[in-house]
C-alpha positions, -999 to 999 in steps of 0.1 A, spaced: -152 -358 60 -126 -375 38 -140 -357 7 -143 -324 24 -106 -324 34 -91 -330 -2 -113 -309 -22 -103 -275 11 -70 -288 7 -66 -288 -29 -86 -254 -28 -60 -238 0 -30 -258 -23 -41 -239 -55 -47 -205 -38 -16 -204 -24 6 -213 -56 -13 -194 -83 3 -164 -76 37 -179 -85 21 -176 -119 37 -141 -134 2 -133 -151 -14 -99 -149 -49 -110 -148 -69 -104 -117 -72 -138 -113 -41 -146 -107 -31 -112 -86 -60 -111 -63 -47 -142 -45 -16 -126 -35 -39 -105 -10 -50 -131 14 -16 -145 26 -29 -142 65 -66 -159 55 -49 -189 37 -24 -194 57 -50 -197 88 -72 -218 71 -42 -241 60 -34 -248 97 -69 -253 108 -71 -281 81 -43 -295 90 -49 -297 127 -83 -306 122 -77 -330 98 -46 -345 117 -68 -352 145 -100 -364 128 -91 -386 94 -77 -423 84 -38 -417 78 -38 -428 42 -10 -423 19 -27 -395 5 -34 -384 38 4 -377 41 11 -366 7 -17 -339 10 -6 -330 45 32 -328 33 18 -301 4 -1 -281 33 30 -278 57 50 -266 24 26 -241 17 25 -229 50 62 -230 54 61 -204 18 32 -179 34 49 -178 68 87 -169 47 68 -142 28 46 -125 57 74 -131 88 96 -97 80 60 -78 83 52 -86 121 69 -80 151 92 -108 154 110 -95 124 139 -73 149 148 -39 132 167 -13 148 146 15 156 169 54 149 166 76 174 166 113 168 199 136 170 202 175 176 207 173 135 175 158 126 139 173 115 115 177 139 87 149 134 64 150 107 30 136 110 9 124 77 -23 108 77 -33 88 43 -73 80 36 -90 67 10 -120 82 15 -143 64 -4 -165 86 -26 -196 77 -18 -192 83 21 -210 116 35 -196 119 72 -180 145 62 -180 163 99 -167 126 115 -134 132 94 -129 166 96 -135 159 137 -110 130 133 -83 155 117 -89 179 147 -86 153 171 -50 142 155 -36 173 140 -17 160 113 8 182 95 -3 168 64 -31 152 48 -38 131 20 -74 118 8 -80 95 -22 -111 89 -36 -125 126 -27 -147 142 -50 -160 177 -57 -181 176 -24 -154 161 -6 -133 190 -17 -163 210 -7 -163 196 29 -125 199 28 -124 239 27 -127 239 61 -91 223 69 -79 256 51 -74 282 78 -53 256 95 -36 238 62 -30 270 39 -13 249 12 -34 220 -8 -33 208 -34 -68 193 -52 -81 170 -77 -115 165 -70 -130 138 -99 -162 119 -98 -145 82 -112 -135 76 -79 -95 83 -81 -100 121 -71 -68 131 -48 -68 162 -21 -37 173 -5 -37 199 25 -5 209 47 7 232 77 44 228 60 49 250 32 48 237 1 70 247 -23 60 229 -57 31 203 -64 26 186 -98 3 164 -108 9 136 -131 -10 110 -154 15 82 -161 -3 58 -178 -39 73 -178 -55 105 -182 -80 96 -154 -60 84 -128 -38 110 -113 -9 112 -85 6 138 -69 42 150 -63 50 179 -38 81 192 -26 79 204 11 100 225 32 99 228 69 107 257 92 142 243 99 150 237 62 143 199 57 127 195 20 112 167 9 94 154 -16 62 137 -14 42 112 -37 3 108 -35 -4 75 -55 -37 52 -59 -39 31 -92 -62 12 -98 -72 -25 -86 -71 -56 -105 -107 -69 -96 -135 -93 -114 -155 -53 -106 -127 -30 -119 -98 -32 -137 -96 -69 -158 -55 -69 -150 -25 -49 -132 -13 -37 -162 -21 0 -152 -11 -4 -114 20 -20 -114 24 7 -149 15 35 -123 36 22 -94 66 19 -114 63 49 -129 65 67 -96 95 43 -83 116 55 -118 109 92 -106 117 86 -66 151 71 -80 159 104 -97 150 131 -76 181 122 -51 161 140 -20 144 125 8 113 113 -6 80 91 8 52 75 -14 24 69 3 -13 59 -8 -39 29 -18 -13 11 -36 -43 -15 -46 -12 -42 -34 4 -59 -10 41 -54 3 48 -91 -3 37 -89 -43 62 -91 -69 53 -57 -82 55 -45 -48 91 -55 -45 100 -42 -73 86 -14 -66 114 -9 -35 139 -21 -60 131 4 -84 131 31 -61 153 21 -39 131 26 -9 122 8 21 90 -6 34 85 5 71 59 -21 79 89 -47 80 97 -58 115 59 -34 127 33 -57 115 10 -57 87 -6 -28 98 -36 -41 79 -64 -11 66 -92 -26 39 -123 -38 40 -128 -15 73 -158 -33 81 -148 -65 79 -115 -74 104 -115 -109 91 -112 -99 57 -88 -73 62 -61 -68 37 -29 -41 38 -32 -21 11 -25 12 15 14 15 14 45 38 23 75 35 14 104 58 19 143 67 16 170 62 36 167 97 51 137 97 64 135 81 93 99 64 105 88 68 146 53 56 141 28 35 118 0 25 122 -41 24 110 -61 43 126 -99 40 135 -127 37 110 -138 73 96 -170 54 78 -147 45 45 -139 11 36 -107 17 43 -86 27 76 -63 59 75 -29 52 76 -6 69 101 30 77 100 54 97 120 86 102 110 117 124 109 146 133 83 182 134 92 203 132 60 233 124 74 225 94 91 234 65 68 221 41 94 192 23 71 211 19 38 212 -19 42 179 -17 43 181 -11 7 177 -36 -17 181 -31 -58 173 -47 -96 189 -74 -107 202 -74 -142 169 -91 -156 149 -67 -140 152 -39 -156 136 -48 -186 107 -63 -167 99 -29 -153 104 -12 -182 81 -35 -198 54 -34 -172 53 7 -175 48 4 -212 18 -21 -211 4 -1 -184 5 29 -206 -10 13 -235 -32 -5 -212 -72 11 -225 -101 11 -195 -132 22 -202 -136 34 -169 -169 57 -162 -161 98 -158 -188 94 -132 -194 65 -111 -227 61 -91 -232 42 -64 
């Protein structure tokens, strides 16, 4: 019993400090996903082990490490769950009308094709984003156009193919490759019926994974790419996709930093969407993020569509007068700015030998 406690704790110890390490390896990244798992399993040691083994000396030394570990997940995952108190905006006669979008990475290889278009009847999004969609995806997807007359579509076979469909007009859409000429995002500017534009960013780079990409060179590259551009374009703006990260990672924050945006999962929850299948091994990667202006009602995952992953939901409304989130804000320090600036260039140089087709 006594050996089984020090070799979960030390386990449970390293997972949750290896992250601290500013390495770009997948090694030391992919432990930044399972805050909620270790921190879990951390307490059930600890009570278990409170209740059950000799209090040694290094009984109370190892316990003393657990509690400050679990004192380090709780400070990073409390402002994404409820208790976290925002102030929720309500709408004035000067705002937009709300906007619905609904984010999915597909995943390629899925065929129920009917399930989601029947899923996007049944919620009537205004607009639709779909990662992961290939050239039969975009096949099944013609069908959304009599109701969604603008789109715009990437379908690949590598499994980063992007489709965008909309009931709001859309007035410009782009496509960029920022640090690979495989791995594309989307920007659209939108304009409703009451004269609200904004703009819109599709984004899913790539995963550091022992399966995928050896590091996070070209997804925090990607990332911060799109975080320069948000910063420039000066009009309401939201990025939204499978960001491949978690909220609480450093590239993450400075992501917001960069862009100057704000995460709306703080003070809603983690709002939690990959591996579909698997609740106890679910992780929240797909991300939003957004500017001061815009204004978000709703968020939330939605049910299973037979992806890995769970669409993302969001609601929101722009009122551009309404200053009310601008503490919300935060931005670079000093040293920062050459960090980010050296992340996009690795991620650019960054080569992948990433398949043109991948098979199942």
């Amino acid at each position: 019993m006594e050996i089984a406690f020090f070799s979960l704790s030390t386990l449970l110890i390293f997972a949750s400090l290896i992250p601290l390490v500013q390495d770009q390896h997948w090694f030391f990244r992919i432990f930044d996903f399972g805050k909620v798992q270790i921190l879990v399993l951390q307490f059930i040691v600890f009570i278990v082990a409170w209740a059950f083994l000799q209090k040694t000396t290094g009984f109370y030394i190892t316990q003393l490490i657990l509690v400050g570990c679990m004192v380090y997940e709780i400070y990073l995952l409390y402002p994404y769950t409820p208790f976290y108190k925002i102030e929720k905006k309500q709408k004035t006669d000067k705002s937009s009308e709300s906007i619905k979008i609904i984010s999915t990475n597909i995943y390629q290889f899925n065929k129920e094709y009917d399930r989601f278009l029947k899923f996007l009847e049944n919620e009537n999004p205004d607009i639709i984003l779909t990662m992961e969609s290939n050239k039969d995806w975009e096949h099944a997807l013609q069908a959304l156009k009599p109701n969604y007359p603008y789109f715009c579509e990437i379908g690949l076979e590598n499994t980063y193919g992007m489709h965008l469909y909309s009931k709001i007009e859309m007035t410009n859409c782009l496509t960029h490759y920022y640090v690979a000429d495989d791995i594309p995002s989307i920007e659209a500017t939108f304009k409703t019926k009451n004269g609200f534009e904004f703009v819109f960013f599709g984004v899913h780079p790539p995963p550091p994974s022992p399966t995928e990409e050896e590091n996070a060179k070209e997804r925090d590259g990607e990332l911060l790419s799109v975080a320069k551009k948000v910063k420039e374009n000066h009009k309401p703006t939201i990025v939204i996709g499978d960001f491949n990260n978690v909220a609480w990672a450093k590239s993450s924050i400075l992501f917001r930093k960069t862009s100057g945006t704000i995460d709306p999962r703080i003070g809603r929850g983690l709002i939690s969407t990959f591996h579909a299948k698997y609740r106890l091994l679910r992780f929240p990667i797909d991300q939003m993020f957004h500017t001061t202006d815009i204004f978000v009602e709703e968020l939330k995952a939605m049910p299973t569509v037979g992806s890995d992953h769970l669409p993302l939901y969001c609601k929101f409304f722009i009122d551009k007068i309404n200053d009310d989130q601008e503490d919300l804000v935060e931005h670079l320090e000093k040293n920062d700015y050459k960090e980010v600036t050296e992340m996009i260039e690795e991620g650019k140089a960054e080569e992948s030998d990433r398949e043109t087709v991948v098979t199942e």
